[in-house]
C-alpha positions as CSV (number, residue, x, y, z in Angstrom):
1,X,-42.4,-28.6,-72.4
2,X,-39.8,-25.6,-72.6
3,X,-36.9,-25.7,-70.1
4,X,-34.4,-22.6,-68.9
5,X,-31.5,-22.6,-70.0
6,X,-29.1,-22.6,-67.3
7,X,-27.9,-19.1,-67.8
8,X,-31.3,-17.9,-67.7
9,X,-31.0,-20.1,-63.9
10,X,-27.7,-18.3,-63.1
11,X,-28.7,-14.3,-64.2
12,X,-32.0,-14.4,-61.3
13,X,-31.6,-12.4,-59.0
14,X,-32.7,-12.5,-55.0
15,X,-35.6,-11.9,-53.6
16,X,-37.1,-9.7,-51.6
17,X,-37.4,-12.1,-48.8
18,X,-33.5,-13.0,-49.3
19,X,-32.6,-9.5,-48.8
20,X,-34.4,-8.9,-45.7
21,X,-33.3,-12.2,-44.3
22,X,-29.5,-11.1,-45.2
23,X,-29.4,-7.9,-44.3
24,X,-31.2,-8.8,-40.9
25,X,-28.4,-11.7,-40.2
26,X,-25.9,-8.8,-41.3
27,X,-27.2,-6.3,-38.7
28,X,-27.3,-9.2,-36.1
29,X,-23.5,-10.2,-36.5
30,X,-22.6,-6.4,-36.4
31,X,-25.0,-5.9,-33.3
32,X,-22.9,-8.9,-31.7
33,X,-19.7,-7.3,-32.4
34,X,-20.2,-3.9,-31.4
35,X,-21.7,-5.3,-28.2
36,X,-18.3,-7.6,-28.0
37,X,-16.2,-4.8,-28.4
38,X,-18.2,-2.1,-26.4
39,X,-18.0,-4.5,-23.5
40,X,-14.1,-5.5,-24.1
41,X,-13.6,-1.3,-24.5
42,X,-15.3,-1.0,-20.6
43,X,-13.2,-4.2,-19.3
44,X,-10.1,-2.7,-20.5
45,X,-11.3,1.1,-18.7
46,X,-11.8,-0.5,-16.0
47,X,-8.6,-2.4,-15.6
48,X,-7.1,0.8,-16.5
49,X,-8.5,2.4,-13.8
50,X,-7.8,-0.3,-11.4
51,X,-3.9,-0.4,-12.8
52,X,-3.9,3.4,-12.0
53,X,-5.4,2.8,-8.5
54,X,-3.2,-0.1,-7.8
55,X,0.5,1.6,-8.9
56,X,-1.1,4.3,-6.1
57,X,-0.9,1.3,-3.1
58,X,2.7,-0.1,-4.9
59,X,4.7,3.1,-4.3
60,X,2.9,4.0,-0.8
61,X,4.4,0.7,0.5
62,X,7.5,1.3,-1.6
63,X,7.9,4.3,0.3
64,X,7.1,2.8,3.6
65,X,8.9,-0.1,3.1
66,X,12.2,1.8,2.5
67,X,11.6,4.0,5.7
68,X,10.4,0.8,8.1
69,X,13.1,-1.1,7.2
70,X,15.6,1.7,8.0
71,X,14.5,2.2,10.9
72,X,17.0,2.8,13.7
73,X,17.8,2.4,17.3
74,X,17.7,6.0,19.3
75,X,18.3,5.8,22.7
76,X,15.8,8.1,25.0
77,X,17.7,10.9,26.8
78,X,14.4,11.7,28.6
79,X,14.7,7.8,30.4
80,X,18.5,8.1,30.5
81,X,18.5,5.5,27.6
82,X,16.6,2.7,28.2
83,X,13.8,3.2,25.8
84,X,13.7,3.8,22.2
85,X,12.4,7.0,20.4
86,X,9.7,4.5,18.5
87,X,6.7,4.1,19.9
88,X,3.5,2.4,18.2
89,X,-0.1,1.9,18.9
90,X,-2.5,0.1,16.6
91,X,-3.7,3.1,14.5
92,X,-0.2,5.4,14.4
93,X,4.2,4.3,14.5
94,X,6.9,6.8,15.3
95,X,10.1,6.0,15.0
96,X,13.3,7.5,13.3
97,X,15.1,6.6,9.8
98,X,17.8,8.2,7.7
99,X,16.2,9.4,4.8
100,X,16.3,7.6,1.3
101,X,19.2,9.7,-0.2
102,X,21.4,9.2,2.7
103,X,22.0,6.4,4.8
104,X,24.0,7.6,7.6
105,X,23.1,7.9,10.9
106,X,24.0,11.9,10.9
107,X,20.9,12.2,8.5
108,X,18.4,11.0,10.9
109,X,14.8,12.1,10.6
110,X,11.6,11.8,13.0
111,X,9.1,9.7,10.9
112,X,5.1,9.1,12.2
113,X,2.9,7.5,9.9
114,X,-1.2,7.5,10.7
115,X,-4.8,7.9,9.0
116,X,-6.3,11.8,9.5
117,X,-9.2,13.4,9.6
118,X,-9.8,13.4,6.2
119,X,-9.4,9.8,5.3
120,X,-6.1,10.4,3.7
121,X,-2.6,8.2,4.7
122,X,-0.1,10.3,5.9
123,X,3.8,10.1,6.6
124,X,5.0,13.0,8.8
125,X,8.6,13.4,9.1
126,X,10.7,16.0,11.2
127,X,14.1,17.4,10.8
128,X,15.7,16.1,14.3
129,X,17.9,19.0,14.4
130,X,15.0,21.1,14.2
131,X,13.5,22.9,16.9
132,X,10.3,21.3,16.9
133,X,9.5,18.1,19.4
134,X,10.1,14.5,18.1
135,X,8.1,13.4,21.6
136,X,5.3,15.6,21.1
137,X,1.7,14.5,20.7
138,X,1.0,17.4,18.3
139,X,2.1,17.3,14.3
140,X,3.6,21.2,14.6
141,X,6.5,21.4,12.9
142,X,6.4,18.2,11.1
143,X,6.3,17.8,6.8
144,X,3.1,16.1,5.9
145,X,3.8,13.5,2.7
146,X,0.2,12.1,1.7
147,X,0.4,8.7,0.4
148,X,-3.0,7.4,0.2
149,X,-6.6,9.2,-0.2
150,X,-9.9,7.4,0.5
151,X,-8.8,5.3,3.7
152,X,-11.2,3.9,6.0
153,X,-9.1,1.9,8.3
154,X,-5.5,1.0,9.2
155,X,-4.3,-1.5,11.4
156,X,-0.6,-2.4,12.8
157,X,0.5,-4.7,14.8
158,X,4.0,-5.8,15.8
159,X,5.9,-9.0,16.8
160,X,8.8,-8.8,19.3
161,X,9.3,-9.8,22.3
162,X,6.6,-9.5,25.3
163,X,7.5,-7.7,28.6
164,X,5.8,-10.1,30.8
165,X,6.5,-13.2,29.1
166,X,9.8,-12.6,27.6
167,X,8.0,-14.7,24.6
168,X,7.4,-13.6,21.0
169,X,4.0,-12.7,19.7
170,X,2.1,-10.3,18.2
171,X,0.9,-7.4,19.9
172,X,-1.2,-4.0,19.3
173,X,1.0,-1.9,21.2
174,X,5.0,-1.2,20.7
175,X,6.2,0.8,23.8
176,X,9.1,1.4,25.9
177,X,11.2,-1.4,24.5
178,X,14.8,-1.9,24.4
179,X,14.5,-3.2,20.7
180,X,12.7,-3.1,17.6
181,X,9.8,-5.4,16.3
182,X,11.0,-8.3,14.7
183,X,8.0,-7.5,12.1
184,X,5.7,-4.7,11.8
185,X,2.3,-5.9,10.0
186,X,-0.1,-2.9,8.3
187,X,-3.4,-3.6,7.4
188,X,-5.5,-1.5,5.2
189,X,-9.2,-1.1,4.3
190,X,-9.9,1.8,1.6
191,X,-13.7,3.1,2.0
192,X,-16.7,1.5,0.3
193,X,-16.8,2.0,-3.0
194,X,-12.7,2.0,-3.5
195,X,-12.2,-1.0,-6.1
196,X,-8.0,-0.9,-4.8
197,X,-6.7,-3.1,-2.9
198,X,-4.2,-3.2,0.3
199,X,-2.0,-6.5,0.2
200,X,-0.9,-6.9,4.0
201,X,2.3,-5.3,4.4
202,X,4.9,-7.4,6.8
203,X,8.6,-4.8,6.9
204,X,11.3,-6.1,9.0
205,X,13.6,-3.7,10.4
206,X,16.6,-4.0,10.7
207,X,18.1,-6.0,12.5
208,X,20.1,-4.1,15.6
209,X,21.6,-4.3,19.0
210,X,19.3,-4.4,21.8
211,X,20.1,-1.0,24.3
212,X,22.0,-1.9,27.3
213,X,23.9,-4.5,25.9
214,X,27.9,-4.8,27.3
215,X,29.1,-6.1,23.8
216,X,31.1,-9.3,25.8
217,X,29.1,-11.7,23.5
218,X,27.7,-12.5,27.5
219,X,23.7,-11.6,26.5
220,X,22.3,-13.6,24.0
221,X,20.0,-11.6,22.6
222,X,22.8,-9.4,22.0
């Protein structure tokens, strides 16, 4: 009984079943990694498109932020100076601010931030020394800056001191006060289908004398 030699052993080659088999585990692992990778290329689209959306919502409250919390106290000259040129309701604010390049009270501007027709958030802002009206209901006059597109729903509230109760709380209206919210909350819901997202904004303004007060240290909330 012959026997092979062991380089006879060593010098056969594969089958034809080994091939298949090979080149079918081969296809398998590179099916697996293109579908790893295919799905790590759409994960990192979409974060980059998220990122992009996101750095949108960072500098519109960047921008509001630095407005809010420069906000001023005006006295009214229509009320002989007991209310403040800032009003707020639940879906709009008015109120005045120097703007960002200047800080002085010389360079104070009209400032009205709401949600328009088209979905988009807007902060007006009017030259005070204009001739246009800072009281009036209508926007003519005023420079539009568009901050956000796409928004469904905003929603401020402020907390200050009641009329009634002379207590602090938070309320949906801001009007004919002798001083400024203590905080100003915004709320904000993009439409359906917008993947951003609208942390909840609480600005403090800053902090100022109420009107009306003597300056004899008498009024505590002075």
């Amino acid at each position: 009984m012959s026997r092979r030699s062991p380089s006879s052993a060593h010098s056969r080659g594969f089958t034809l079943v080994e091939v298949l088999v090979c080149l079918f585990v081969v296809g398998l692992i590179a099916s697996m990694l293109l579908s790893v990778l295919d799905m790590q290329w759409r994960r990192t689209l979409m974060m980059g498109l998220r990122s992009k959306g996101d750095e949108t919502v960072i500098a519109a409250q960047t921008t509001l932020r630095g407005r809010l919390e420069a906000m001023r106290v005006v006295p009214d000259l229509r009320t002989g100076g007991i209310q403040l040129v800032m009003g707020g309701s639940a879906r709009t604010i008015t109120f005045q601010a120097p703007l960002a390049a200047s800080g002085g009270p010389h360079a104070l501007h009209g400032f009205r931030l709401l949600v328009d027709k088209d979905k988009a958030l807007m902060l007006y802002r009017i030259n005070l020394r204009g001739k246009a009206d800072p009281f009036g209901t209508t926007l003519a006059g005023w420079d539009g800056l568009r901050l956000l597109d796409n928004v469904e729903r905003i929603e401020i509230t402020y907390f200050g001191r009641e009329r009634i109760t002379g207590r602090d709380a938070w309320q949906e209206r801001w009007e004919a006060q002798a001083e400024l919210p203590k905080l100003i909350r915004i709320k904000l819901t993009f439409a359906a289908g917008d993947s951003r997202f609208w942390p909840v904004m609480m600005v403090k303004p800053s902090p100022q004398l109420r009107l009306g007060c003597t300056g004899n240290g008498q009024d505590a909330n002075c």
